[in-house]
C-alpha positions as CSV (number, residue, x, y, z in Angstrom):
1,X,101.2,77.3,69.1
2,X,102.2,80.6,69.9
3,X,105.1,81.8,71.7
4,X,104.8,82.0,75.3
5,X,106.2,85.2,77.1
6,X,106.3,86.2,80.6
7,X,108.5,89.6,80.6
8,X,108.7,91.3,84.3
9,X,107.9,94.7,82.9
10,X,108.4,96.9,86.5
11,X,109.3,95.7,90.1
12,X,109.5,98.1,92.8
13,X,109.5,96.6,96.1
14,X,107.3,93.7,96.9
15,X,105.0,94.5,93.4
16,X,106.0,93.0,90.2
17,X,104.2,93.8,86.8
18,X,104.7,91.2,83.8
19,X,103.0,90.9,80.6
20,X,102.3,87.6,79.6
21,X,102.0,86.5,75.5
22,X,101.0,83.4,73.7
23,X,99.4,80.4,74.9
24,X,98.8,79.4,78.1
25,X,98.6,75.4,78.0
26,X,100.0,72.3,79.2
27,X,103.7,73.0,77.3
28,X,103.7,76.7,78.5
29,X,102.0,76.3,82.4
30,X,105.4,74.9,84.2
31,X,107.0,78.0,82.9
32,X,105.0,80.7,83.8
33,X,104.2,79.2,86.9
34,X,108.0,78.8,88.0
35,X,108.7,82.2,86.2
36,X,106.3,83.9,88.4
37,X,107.2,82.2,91.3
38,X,110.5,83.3,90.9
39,X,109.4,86.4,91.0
40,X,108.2,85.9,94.4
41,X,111.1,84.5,96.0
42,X,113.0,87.6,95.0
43,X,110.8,89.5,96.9
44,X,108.0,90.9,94.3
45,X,105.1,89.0,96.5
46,X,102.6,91.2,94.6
47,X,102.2,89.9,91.5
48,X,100.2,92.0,88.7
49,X,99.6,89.5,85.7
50,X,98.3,91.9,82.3
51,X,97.4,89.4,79.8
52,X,96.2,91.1,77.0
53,X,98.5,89.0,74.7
54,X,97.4,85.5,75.9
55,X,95.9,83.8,72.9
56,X,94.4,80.9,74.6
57,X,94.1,79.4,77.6
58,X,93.5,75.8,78.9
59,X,93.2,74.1,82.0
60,X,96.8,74.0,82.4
61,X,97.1,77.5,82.4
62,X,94.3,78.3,84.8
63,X,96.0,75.2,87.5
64,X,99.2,77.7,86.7
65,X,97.2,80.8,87.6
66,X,96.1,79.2,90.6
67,X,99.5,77.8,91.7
68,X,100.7,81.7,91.4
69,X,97.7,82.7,93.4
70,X,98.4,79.9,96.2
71,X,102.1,80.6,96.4
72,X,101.9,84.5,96.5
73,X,99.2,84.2,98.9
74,X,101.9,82.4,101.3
75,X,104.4,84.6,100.5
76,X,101.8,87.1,102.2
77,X,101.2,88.9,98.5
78,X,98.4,88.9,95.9
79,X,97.9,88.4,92.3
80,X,95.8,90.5,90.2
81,X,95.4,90.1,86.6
82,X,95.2,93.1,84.1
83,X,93.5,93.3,80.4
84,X,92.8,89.7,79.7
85,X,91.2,88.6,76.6
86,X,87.3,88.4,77.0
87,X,87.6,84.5,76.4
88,X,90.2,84.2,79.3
89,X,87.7,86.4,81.5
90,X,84.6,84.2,80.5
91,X,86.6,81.4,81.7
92,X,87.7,82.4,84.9
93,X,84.0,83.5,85.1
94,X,82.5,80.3,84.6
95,X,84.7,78.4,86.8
96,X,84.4,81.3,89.9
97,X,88.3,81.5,89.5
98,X,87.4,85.4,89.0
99,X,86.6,86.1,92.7
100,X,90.2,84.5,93.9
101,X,91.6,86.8,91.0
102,X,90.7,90.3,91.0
103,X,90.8,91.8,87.3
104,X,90.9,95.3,86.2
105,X,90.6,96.3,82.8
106,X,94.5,97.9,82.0
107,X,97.2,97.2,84.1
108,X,97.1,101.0,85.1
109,X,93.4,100.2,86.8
110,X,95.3,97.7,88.6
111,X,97.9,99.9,90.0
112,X,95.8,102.4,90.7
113,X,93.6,99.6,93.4
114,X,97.0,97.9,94.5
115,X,98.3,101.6,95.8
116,X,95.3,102.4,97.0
117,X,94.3,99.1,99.2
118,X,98.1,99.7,100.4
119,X,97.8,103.1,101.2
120,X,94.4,102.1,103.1
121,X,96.1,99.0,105.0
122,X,98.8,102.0,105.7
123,X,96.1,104.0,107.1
């Protein structure tokens, strides 16, 4: 098992960045879910997820994804996820999670569509 990280890396506002390490599974889903969620409550209802560090991920990890995605999404925020693994991107491939969580490949790509979808709800 690796160690599992979730390190808020940038909040401004309502958008939180975090990098997330190590294994996503069913010891490590609880905490990224209620770190992320935390998140949320403090006000960061935009979560952007880059997990180019995950080393695996199991069906845990993808019911903690999608706990993120339901609770941001009643917060009235998003998640986006930013350089995952190409195994981690199959996945949420196969099981059609990838169209409920947008992907970019570097966190900057994602930045760059979060501003810009705000500054075109602005508009």
């Amino acid at each position: 098992m690796t160690d599992f990280r979730l390190t808020a890396q940038h909040t401004d506002g309502d958008l939180a960045v975090a990098h997330v390490s190590g294994d996503l599974d069913f010891d490590t889903a609880p905490r990224i879910r209620s770190q992320a969620l935390a998140l949320i409550e403090q006000g960061h209802r935009h979560l952007l997820l880059d997990l180019e560090a995950v080393t695996f991920c199991d069906s845990s990890g993808l019911n903690a994804l999608i706990g993120i995605y339901r609770c941001a999404k009643q917060a009235g925020g998003s998640v986006t996820l930013a350089a995952l693994p190409d195994r981690l991107e199959r996945l949420l491939d196969l099981t059609g999670l990838g169209t409920l969580l947008p992907a970019y490949p570097t966190t900057a790509h994602a930045l760059n569509a979060h501003t810009s979808s705000r500054n075109t709800a602005i508009a």
